[in-house]
C-alpha positions in Angstrom: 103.0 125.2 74.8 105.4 128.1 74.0 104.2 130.9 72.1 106.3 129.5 69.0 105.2 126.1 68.8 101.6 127.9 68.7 102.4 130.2 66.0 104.0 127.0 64.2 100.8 125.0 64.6 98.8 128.1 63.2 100.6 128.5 60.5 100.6 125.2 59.4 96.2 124.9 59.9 96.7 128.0 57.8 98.6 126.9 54.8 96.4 123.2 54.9 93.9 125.1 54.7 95.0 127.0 51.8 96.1 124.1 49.8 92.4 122.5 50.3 91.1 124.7 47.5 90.9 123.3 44.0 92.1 125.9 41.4 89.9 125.9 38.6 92.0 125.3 35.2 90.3 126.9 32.1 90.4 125.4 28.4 89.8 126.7 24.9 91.4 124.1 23.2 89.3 121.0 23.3 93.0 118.7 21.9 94.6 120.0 25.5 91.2 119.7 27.4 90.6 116.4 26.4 94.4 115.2 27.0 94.3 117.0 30.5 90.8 115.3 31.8 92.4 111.8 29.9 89.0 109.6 30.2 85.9 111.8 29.3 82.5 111.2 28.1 80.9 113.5 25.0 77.3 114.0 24.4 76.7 115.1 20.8 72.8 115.8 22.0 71.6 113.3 19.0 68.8 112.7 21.8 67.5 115.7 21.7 64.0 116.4 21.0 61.5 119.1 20.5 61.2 122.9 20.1 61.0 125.6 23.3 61.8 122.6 25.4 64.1 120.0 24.4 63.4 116.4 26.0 66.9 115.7 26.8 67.2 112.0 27.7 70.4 111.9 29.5 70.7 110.4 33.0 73.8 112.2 33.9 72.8 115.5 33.7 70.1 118.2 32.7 69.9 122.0 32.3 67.5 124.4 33.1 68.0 127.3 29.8 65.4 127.8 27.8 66.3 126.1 24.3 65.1 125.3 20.8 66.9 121.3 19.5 67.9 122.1 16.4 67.7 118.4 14.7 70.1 118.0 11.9 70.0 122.0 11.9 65.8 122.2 11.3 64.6 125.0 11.9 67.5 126.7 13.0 69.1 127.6 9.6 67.4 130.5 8.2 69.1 133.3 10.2 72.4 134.9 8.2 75.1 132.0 9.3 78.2 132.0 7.8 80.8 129.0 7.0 82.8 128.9 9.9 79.7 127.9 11.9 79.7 124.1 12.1 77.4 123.9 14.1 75.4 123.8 10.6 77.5 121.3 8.6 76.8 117.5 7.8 73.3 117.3 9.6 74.3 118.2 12.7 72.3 118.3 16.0 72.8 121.0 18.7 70.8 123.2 21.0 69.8 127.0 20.9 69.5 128.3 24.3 67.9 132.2 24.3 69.0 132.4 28.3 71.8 131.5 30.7 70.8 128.6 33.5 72.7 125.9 35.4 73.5 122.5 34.0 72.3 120.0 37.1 74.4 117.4 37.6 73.1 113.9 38.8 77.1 112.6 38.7 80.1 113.9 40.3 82.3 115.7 37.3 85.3 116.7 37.5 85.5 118.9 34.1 83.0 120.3 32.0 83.1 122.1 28.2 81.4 122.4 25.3 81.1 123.6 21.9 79.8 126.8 21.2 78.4 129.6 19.3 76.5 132.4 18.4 73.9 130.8 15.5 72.0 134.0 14.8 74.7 136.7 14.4 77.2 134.4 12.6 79.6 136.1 14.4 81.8 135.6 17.3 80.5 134.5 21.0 81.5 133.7 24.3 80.6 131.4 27.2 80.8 131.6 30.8 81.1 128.5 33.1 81.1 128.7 36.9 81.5 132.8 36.9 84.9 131.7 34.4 84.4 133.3 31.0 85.3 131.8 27.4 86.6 134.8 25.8 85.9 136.1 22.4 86.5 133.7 20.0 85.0 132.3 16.5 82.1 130.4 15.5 82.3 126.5 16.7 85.2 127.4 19.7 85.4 125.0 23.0 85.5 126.1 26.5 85.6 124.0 29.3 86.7 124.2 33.2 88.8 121.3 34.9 89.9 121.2 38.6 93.5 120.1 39.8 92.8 118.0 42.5 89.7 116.0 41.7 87.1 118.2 43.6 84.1 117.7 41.5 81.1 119.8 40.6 77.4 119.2 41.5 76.1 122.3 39.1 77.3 124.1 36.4 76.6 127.6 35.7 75.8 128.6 32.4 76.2 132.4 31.1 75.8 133.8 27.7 76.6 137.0 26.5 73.6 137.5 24.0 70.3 136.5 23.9 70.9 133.8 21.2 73.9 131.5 22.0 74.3 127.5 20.9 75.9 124.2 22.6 76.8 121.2 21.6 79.2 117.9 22.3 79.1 118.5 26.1 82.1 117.4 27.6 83.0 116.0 31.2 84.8 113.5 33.4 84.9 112.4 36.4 88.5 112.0 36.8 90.8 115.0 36.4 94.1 113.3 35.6 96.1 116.2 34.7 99.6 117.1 36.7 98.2 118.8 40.0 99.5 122.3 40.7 100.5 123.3 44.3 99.2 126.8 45.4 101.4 129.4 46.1 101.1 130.6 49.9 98.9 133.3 49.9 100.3 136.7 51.2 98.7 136.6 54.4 100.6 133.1 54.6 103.8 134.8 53.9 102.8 137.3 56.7 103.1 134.4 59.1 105.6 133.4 58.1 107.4 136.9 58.8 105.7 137.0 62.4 107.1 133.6 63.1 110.5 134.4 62.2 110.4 137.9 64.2 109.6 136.1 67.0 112.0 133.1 67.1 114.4 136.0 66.3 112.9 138.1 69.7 113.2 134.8 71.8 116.6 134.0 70.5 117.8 137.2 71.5 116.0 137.7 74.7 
């Protein structure tokens, strides 16, 4: 085998290889989320149950922050909230988390968001999922993480950005049905492809 049809055959592992990782698409609109992922389940956590712990009963997932349900807002509404939290509005149940943790997944997702907020400050909070952050944004925003090409999650890392942070009307799929992007060739890639056109060139001229 001649020294180009190797190169060739590298090059081409190479850029296989590149294309095999999922690029992780980031939401804060839950309208385009939801129309990206198509078919998606949402848990508004009207299971939830207790105080310190909450007694989630959901057999897809669980999560490991430590967390106050707030059920229909009990207990949870005498800090200084303001009116763009809806978390608060028409009975609503959600769950105060005072740490970041991992949401464990017992199915294969796809995506992953949720509503959230800062209940104790009123003011404006951010997320992280998987090491991708949320951004600043008001009271009540979304967030949520999709990949391209179907690889799925098996754990979801959870970060917030001060010690009182809220969830609810968790997200996910297990279908990502959105178009699928094809990675660019990284720059070593395009390095290779330099080398194997200096050396056909070489050859040629040999």
């Amino acid at each position: 085998m001649g020294i180009t049809t190797k190169l060739l055959s590298l090059l081409t592992l190479l850029l296989i290889s590149i294309s095999s990782f999922a690029s992780i698409i980031t939401f804060n609109d839950r309208t385009a989320y939801e129309n990206y992922v198509n078919t998606y389940t949402v848990d508004t956590l009207n299971t939830v149950r207790g105080n310190s712990h909450s007694d989630l009963s959901n057999s897809d997932y669980s999560w490991t922050m430590r967390d106050y349900a707030c059920i229909n807002s009990r207990g949870c509404n005498h800090y200084n909230y303001s009116a763009s939290n809806s978390f608060i509005n028409g009975g609503n149940d959600w769950v105060w988390t005072y740490y970041s943790g991992e949401f464990n997944l017992n199915i294969a997702v796809t995506a992953f968001g949720l509503d959230y907020a800062n209940p104790y400050y009123a003011s404006t909070a951010q997320v992280g999922l998987n090491g991708l952050n949320s951004g600043v944004n008001a009271n009540g925003s979304f967030f949520g993480i999709a990949t391209d090409d179907g690889t799925t999650f098996s754990s979801i890392n959870y970060t917030q950005f001060s010690y009182y942070q809220a969830f609810d009307n968790i997200t996910y799929s297990t279908t990502s049905n959105g178009s699928i992007s094809i990675p660019e060739p990284t720059t070593f890639g395009f390095f290779l492809f330099a080398l194997l056109a200096f050396v056909i060139l070489k050859q040629r001229r040999s």
